[in-house]
C-alpha positions as a LaTeX table, in Angstrom:
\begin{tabular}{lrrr}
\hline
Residue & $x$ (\AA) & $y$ (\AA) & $z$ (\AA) \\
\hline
Unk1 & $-7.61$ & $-14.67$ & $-14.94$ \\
Unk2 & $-5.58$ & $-13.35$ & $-12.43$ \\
Unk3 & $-6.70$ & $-12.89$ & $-8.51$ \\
Unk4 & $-6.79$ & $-8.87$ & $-8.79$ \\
Unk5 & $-9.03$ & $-8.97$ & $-11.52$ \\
Unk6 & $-11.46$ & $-10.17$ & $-9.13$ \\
Unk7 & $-10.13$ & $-8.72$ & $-5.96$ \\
Unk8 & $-12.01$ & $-5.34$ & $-5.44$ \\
Unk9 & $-10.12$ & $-3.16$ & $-2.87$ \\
Unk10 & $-13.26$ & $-2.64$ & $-0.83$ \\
Unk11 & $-12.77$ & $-6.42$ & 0.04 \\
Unk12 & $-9.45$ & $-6.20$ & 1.37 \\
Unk13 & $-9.79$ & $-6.00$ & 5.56 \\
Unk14 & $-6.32$ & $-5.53$ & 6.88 \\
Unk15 & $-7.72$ & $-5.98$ & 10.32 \\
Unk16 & $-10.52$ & $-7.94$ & 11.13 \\
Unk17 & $-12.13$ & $-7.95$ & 14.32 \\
Unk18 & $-14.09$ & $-11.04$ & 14.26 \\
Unk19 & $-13.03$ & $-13.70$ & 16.81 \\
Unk20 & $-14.46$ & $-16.78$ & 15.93 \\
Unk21 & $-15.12$ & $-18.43$ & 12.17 \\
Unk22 & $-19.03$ & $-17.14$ & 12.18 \\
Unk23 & $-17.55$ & $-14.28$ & 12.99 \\
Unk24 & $-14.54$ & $-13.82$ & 10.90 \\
Unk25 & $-16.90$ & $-14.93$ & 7.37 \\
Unk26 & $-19.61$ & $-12.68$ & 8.20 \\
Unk27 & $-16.98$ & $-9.73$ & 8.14 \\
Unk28 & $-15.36$ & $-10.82$ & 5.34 \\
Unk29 & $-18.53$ & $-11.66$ & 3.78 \\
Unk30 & $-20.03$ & $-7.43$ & 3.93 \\
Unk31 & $-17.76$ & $-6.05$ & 1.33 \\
Unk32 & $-18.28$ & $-9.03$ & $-1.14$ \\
Unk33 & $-22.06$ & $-9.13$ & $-0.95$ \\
Unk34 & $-22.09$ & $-5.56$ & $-1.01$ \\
Unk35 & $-19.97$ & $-5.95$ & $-4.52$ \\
Unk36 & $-22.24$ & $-8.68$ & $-6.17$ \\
Unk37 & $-25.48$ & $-6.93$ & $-5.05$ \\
Unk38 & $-26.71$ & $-9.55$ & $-2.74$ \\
Unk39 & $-28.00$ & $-10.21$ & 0.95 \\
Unk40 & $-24.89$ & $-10.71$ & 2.86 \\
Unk41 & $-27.18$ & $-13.07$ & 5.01 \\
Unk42 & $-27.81$ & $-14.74$ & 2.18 \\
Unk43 & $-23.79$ & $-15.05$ & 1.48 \\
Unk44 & $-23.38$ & $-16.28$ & 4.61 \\
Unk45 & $-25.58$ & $-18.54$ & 4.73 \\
Unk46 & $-23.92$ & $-20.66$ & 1.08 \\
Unk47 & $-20.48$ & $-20.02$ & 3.30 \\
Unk48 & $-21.59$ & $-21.46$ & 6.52 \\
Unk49 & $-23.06$ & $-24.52$ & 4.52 \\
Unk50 & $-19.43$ & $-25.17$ & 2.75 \\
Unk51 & $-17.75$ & $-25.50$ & 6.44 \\
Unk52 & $-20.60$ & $-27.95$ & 7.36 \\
Unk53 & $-18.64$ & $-30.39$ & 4.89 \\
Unk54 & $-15.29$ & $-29.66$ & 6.14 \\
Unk55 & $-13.26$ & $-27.30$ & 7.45 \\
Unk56 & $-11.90$ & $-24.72$ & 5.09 \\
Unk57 & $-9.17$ & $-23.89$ & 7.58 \\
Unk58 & $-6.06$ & $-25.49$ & 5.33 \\
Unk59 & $-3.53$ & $-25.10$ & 8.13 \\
Unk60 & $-0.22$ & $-22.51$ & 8.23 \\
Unk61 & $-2.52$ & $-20.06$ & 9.48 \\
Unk62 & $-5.10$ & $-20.07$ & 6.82 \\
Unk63 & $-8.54$ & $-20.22$ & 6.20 \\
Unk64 & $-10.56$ & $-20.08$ & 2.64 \\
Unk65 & $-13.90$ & $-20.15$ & 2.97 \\
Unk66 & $-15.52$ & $-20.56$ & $-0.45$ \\
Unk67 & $-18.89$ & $-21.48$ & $-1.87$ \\
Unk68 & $-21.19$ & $-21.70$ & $-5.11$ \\
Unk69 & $-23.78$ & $-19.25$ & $-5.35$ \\
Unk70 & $-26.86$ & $-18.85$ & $-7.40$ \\
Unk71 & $-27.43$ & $-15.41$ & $-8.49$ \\
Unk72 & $-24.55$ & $-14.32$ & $-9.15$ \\
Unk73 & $-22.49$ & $-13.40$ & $-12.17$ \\
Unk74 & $-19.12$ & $-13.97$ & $-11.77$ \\
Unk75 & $-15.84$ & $-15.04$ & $-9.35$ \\
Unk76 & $-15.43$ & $-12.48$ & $-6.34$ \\
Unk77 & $-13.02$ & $-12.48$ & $-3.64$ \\
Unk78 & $-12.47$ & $-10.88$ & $-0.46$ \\
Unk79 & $-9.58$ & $-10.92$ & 1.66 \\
Unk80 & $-8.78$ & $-10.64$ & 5.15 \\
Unk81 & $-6.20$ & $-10.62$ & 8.35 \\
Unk82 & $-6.70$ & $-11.27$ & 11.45 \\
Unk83 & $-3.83$ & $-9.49$ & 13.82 \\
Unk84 & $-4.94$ & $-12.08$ & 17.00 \\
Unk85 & $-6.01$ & $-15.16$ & 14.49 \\
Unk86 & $-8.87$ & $-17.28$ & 14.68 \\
Unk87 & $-9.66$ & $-20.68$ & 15.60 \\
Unk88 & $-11.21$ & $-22.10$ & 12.29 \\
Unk89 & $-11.02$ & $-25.19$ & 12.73 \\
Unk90 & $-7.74$ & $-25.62$ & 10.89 \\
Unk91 & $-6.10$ & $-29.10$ & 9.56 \\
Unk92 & $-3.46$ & $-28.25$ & 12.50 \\
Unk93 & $-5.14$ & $-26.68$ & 15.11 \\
Unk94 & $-3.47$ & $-23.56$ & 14.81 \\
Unk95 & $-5.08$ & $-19.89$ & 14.42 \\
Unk96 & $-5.94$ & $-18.90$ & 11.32 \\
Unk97 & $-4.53$ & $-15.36$ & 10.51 \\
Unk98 & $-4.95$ & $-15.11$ & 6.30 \\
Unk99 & $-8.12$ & $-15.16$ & 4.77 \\
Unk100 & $-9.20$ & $-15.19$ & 0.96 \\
Unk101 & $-13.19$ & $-15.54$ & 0.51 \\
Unk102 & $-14.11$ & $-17.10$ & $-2.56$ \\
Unk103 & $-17.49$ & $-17.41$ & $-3.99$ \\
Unk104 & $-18.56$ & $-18.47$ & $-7.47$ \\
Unk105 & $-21.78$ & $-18.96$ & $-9.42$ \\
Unk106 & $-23.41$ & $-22.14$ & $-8.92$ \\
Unk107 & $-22.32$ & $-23.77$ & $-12.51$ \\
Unk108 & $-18.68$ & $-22.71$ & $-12.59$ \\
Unk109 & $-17.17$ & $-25.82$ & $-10.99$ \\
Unk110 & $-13.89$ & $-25.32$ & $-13.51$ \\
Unk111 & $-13.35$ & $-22.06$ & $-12.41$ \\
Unk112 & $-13.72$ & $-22.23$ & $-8.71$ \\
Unk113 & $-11.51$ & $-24.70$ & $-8.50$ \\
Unk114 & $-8.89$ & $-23.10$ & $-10.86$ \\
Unk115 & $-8.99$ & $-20.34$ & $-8.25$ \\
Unk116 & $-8.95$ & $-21.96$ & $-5.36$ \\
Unk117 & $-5.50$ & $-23.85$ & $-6.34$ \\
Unk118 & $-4.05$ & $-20.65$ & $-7.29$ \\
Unk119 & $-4.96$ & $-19.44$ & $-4.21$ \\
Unk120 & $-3.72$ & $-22.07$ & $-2.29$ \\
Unk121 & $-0.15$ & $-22.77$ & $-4.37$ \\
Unk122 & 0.39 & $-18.67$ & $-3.75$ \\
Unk123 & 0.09 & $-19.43$ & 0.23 \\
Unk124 & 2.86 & $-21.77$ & $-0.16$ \\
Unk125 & 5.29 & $-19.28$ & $-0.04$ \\
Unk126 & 6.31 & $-18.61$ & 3.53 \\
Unk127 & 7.59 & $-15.06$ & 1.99 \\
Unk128 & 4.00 & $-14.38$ & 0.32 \\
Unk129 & 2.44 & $-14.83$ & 3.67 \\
Unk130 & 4.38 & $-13.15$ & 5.66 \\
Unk131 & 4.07 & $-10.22$ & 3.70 \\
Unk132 & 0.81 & $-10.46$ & 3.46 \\
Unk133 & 0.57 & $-10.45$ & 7.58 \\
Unk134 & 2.21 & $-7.15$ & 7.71 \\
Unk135 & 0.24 & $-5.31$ & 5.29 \\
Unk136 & $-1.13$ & $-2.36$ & 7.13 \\
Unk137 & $-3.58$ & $-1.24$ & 4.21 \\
Unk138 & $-5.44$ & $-2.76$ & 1.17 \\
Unk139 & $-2.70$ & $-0.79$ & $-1.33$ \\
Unk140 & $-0.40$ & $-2.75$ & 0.35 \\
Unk141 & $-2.65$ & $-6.18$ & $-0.18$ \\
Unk142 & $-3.03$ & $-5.93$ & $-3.51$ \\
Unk143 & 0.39 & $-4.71$ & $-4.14$ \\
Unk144 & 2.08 & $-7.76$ & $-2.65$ \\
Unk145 & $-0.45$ & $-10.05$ & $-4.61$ \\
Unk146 & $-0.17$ & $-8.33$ & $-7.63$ \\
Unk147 & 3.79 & $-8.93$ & $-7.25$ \\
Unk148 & 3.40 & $-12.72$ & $-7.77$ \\
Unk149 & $-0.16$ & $-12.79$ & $-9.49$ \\
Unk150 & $-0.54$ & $-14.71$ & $-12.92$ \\
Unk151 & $-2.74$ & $-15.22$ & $-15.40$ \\
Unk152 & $-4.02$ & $-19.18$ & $-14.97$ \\
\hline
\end{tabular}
């Protein structure tokens, strides 16, 4: 599976106005509920709980909120950018900037975290982010991913 046969362009924000983590996931979380058919509050809500545990501000100006979800049917994702960044609460107390939402159903343990360390190997690359920061559209987005996306 590769990340942009799960990233729907309607999920790619190239500038979010959010400017705070409640904020910044309840933005990113619209598109993606709107995708899966389900109460965004609802989305939210399973997103918010993950960052009671910890964090999912990784540092280097990222942030990957994720969370397991009953009633739905398969991996989505939504991506964001935020121009100003965000405090998320990140590993190094910098501003996030890059976002990828990721939400699975509520038995796919295996696959959520197959995704997420894609995800996360991909924002390695100081090139790949970088990139990704200047994106001005979602054509752009997926373009750049789709340059270095795999099947994993």
């Amino acid at each position: 599976m590769r990340i942009l046969d799960k990233l729907d362009p309607s999920a790619v924000l190239c500038d979010l106005k959010a400017r705070d983590k409640k904020g910044v996931i309840e933005e990113l979380a619209g598109p993606v509920a709107d995708i899966a058919k389900v109460p965004k509050e609802k989305l939210v809500k399973v997103l918010l709980e993950r960052e009671r545990l910890g964090s999912t501000g990784i540092g280097g100006g990222i942030g990957i909120p994720h969370g397991k979800m009953r009633g739905i049917e398969d991996l989505l994702l939504g991506f964001g950018v935020s121009r100003q960044g965000v405090d998320f609460d990140s590993m190094d107390g910098k501003p996030a900037h890059l976002f990828f939402l990721l939400v699975t159903p509520e038995d796919s343990a295996g696959l959520h975290l197959s995704m997420l360390a894609r995800i996360s190997r991909l924002l390695k690359n100081d090139l790949f982010r970088e990139s990704l920061l200047n994106a001005e559209n979602p054509r752009k987005v997926l373009e750049i991913i789709g340059e270095v996306d795999e099947d994993f």
